[in-house]
C-alpha positions, -999 to +999 in steps of 0.1 A: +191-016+118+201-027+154+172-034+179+144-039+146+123-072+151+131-100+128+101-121+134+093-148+106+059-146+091+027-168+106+021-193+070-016-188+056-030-222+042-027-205+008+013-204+016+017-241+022+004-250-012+031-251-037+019-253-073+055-265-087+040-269-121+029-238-124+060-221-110+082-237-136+057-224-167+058-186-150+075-161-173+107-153-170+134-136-186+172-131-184+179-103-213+167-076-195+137-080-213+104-074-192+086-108-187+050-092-187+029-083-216+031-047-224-007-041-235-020-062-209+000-037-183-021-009-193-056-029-184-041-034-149-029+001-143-065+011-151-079-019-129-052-005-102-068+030-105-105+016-094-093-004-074-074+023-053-100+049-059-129+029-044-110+020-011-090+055-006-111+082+007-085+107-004-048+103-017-017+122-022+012+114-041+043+135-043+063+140-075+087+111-080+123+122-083+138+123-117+164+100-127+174+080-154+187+043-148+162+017-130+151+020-095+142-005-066+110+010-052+112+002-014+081+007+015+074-004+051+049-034+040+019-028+066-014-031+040-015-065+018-012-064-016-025-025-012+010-015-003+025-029-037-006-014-059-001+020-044+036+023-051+026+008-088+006+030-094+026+063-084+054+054-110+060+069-145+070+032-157+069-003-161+076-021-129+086-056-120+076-071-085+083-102-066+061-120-044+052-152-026+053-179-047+010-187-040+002-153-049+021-165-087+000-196-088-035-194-078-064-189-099-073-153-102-042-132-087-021-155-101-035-148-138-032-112-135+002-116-113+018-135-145+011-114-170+021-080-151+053-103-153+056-108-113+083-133-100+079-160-075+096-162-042+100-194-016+109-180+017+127-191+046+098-199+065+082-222+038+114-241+034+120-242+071+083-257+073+088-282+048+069-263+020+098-270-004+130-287-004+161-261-006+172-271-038+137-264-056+137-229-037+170-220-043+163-230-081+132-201-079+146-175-060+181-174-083+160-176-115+136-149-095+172-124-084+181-133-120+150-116-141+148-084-114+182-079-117+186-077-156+152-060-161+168-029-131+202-031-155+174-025-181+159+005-166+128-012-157+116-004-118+118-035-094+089-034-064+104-047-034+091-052+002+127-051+020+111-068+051+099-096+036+064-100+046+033-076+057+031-073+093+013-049+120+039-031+137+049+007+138+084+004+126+101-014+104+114-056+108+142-063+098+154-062+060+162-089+039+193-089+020+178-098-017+166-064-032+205-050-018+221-083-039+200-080-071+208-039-070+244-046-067+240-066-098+221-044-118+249-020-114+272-042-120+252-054-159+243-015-161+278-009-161+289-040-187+263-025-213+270+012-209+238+021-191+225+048-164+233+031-130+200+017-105+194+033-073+173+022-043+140+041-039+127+052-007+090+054-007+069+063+022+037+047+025+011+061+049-023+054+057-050+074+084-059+037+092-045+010+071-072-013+076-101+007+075-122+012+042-123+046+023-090+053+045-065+085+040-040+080+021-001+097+014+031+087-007+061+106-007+095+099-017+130+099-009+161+108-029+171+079-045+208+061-031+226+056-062+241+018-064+277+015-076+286-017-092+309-041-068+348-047-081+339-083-084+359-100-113+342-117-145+305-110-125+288-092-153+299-119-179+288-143-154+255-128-143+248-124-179+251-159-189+222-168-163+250-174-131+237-159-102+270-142-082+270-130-047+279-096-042+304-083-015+286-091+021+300-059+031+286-039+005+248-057+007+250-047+042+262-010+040+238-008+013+209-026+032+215-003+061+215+031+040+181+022+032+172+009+065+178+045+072+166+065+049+134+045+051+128+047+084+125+084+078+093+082+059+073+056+079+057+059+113+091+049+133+073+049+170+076+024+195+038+012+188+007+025+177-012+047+204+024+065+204+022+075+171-016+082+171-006+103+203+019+125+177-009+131+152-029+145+181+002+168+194+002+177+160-033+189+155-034+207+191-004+224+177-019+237+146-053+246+163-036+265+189-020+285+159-051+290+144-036+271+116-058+233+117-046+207+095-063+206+061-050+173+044-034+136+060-005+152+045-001+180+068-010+154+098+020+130+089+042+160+083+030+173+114+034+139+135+068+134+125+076+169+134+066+157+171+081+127+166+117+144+160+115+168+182+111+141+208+142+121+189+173+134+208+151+136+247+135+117+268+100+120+259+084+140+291+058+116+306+039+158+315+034+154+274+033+121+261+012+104+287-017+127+287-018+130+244-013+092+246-047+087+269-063+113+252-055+100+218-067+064+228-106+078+240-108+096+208-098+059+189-117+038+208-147+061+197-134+057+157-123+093+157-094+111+159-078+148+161-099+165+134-130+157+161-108+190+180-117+226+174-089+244+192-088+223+224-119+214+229-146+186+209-166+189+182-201+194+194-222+202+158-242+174+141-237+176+104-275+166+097-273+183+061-245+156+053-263+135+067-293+138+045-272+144+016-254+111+021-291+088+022-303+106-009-269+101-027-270+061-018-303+057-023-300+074-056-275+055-074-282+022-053-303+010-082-271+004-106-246+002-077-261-026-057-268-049-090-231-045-105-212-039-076-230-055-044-224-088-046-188-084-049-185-059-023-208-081+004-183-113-003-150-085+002-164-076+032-173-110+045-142-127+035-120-101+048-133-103+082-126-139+085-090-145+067-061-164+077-040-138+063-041-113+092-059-076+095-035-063+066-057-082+042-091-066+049-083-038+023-064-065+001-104-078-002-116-044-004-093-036-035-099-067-052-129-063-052-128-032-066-101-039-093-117-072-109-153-056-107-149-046-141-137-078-162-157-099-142-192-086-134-193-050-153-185-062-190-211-093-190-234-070-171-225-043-198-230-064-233-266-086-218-277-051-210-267-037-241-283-066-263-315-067-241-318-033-253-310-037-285-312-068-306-275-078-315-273-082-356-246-073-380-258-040-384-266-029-348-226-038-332-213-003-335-248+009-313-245-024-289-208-017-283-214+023-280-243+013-254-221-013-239-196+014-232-218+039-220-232+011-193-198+006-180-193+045-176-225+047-157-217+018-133-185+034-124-203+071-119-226+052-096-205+035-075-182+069-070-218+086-064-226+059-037-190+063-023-196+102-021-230+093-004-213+066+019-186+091+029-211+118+037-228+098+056-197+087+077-191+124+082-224+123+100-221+092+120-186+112+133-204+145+142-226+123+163-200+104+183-182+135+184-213+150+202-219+119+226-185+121+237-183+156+247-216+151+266-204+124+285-179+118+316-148+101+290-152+135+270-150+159+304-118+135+306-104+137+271-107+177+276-084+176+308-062+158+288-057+180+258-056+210+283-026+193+300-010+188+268-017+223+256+000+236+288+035+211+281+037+218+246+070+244+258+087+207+259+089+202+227 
């Protein structure tokens, strides 16, 4: 983990509130019992699943590796509360998740966040900024460690974000040591009641362009690291009465750098940005060349980190990277990247049929999209231009948005609709809740029509800029480029 950043994170103005009542009234449990509501955790799956499906474009997730005892489901944290709800959703499980302590406490998130049974966390940075006293955070955080680590002795899956806060970088900051010291414990109450060992869970999260709407998206997974429980004497009996117990520091650390590892396996791992956007491209000049283009945003990260390892163990030859580097920045700085190449030249076709197809699509189910759906989405947008929180929260709008849509606007929308229709008595509920039903379907068809229409339409807009940059001097540029990279691909 040598040379990673460890950069504290910039406080929001949500941050420096801290709701103490609230905090002390959040459910919590020390049995191994999960703390969140079991029914309600099927509502926010499904809210998850609209939520994710309105903002992803496409997505991919690999088949989670079997194995029995509870697992500590670890990511590079680059996308807002998208990263969590993405690795939620790719589990077979219950999980339990930690978070910062304003995300527990205010009005909306907060509601949902208790009753998915989420734990608080007051970090470094609040305390060091007088947020809370140390006492009052330590209080949290141990009762916090506490609940994680008997629900992963349970078998329940813990979410963790191992750096500690979202950031924008293309590698990982440095890890803190929590999820390593509540594992260690797990093992160690796993092994007091007889039960299947926890293990760390690589997961790698990747996205075409985190902060762009209807992005790619990819999750795949690591073999988990198995944690064995620390020879520490009497810890189980005391972790069990509510204690919390440190675990060996040299065993956090081993085990902190194991996943430092392994983790860094599955995420971009290049010094910055246009780098790795430079590897994508190698990648897709690669495949063309071999008359073999990439199909899926699969095949491109697989791709890219083929580059990127075959670069690992050299010095990167400026003949490759500094061409595929330019090149890759003219193509991003028109909002397009290496599927604009057919073999090593640029797209030049207009897509006018998708185009047209697009409009009518919109227009088509604009008349129940716009009324259910509009609002929301116009405020996402706005608001997610103009946070405090950083870029990563665009798409944290985005997917709100998409995930409260349906207890908030679509069910009153649904039932006023349904008793306009028909007049609510005794008799007429079972046709009112059948027609209230049927309204929700249709608003959700509609919006995925309007998507399908919007993303048709951005297929379009592509082909065009795509066109305009191969007609003009910066696409007679991009072309000597990719030739120049064609001719040093031998150096890889």
């Amino acid at each position: 983990m040598q040379g990673a950043p460890n950069i504290e994170p910039e406080l929001s103005s949500a941050a420096m509130k801290l709701r103490t009542k609230k905090l002390d009234r959040l459910p919590w449990d020390h049995t191994g019992r999960h703390p969140g509501n079991p029914i309600f955790w099927r509502i926010i799956l499904l809210m998850i699943g609209i939520g994710l499906r309105y903002i992803f474009r496409s997505s991919h997730y690999d088949k989670l590796p079997e194995f029995e005892g509870g697992r500590v489901l670890s990511a590079i944290h680059l996308n807002g509360l998208v990263d969590p709800s993405t690795m939620v959703h790719s589990q077979d499980r219950r999980v339990i998740s930690m978070g910062r302590h304003d995300l527990m406490t205010m009005p909306l998130i907060g509601w949902f966040s208790r009753r998915m049974g989420s734990q608080p966390v007051i970090r470094k940075s609040e305390i060091d900024n007088g947020v809370s006293d140390e006492e009052y955070a330590r209080k949290i955080n141990d009762r916090t460690l506490l609940t994680m680590t008997n629900c992963i002795a349970s078998g329940h899956n813990a979410l963790v974000m191992p750096e500690g806060k979202s950031h924008q970088d293309s590698r990982l900051h440095r890890f803190k040591t929590g999820p390593m010291r509540f594992a260690l414990n797990a093992a160690s109450i796993a092994q007091h009641r007889g039960l299947s060992p926890p293990a760390l869970q690589p997961i790698g999260l990747h996205f075409r362009c985190h902060y762009w709407f209807r992005t790619d998206a990819f999750v795949e997974f690591q073999e988990p690291i198995p944690v064995d429980a620390p020879e520490v004497p009497d810890a189980a009996e005391r972790l069990s009465s509510g204690e919390w117990v440190e675990p060996p520091s040299e065993q956090v650390h081993e085990l902190r750098d194991r996943l430092f590892s392994s983790l860094s396996e599955v995420t971009p791992d290049a010094p910055d940005w246009e780098t790795y956007r430079a590897w994508h491209l190698i990648g897709h000049i690669k495949a063309n060349l071999a008359n073999k283009p990439l199909e899926s945003f699969k095949e491109e990260v697989l791709a890219a980190r083929a580059v990127r390892d075959s670069l690992a163990d050299t010095v990167p030859p400026e003949s490759l990277l500094d061409p595929s580097i330019e090149a890759a920045k003219i193509l991003h700085d028109h909002g397009l990247d290496g599927r604009s190449m057919e073999g090593t030249s640029l797209k030049t076709s207009r897509m006018w049929l998708r185009g047209l197809a697009g409009i009518l699509l919109m227009v088509l189910s604009a008349p129940v999209t716009i009324p259910s759906t509009g609002v929301q989405a116009f405020f996402a947008w706005y608001m997610g231009d103009r946070t405090d929180e950083g870029i990563d929260a665009r798409t944290t709008y985005h997917f709100l948005a998409g995930m409260f849509s349906p207890v908030i606007f679509w069910i009153p929308i649904a039932i006023v609709t349904s008793m306009v229709l028909v007049s609510p008595t005794v008799d007429s509920f079972p046709i009112n809740l059948v027609l209230a039903s049927s309204i929700l379907i249709l608003i959700h068809a509609s919006n995925l029509v309007f998507l399908l229409g919007y993303d048709y339409w951005n297929d379009f807009s592509n082909s065009v800029k795509s066109a305009r940059l191969a007609a003009s001097e910066q696409g007679n540029r991009l072309i000597r480029l990719i030739d120049d990279v064609s001719t040093n691909l031998n150096l890889l």
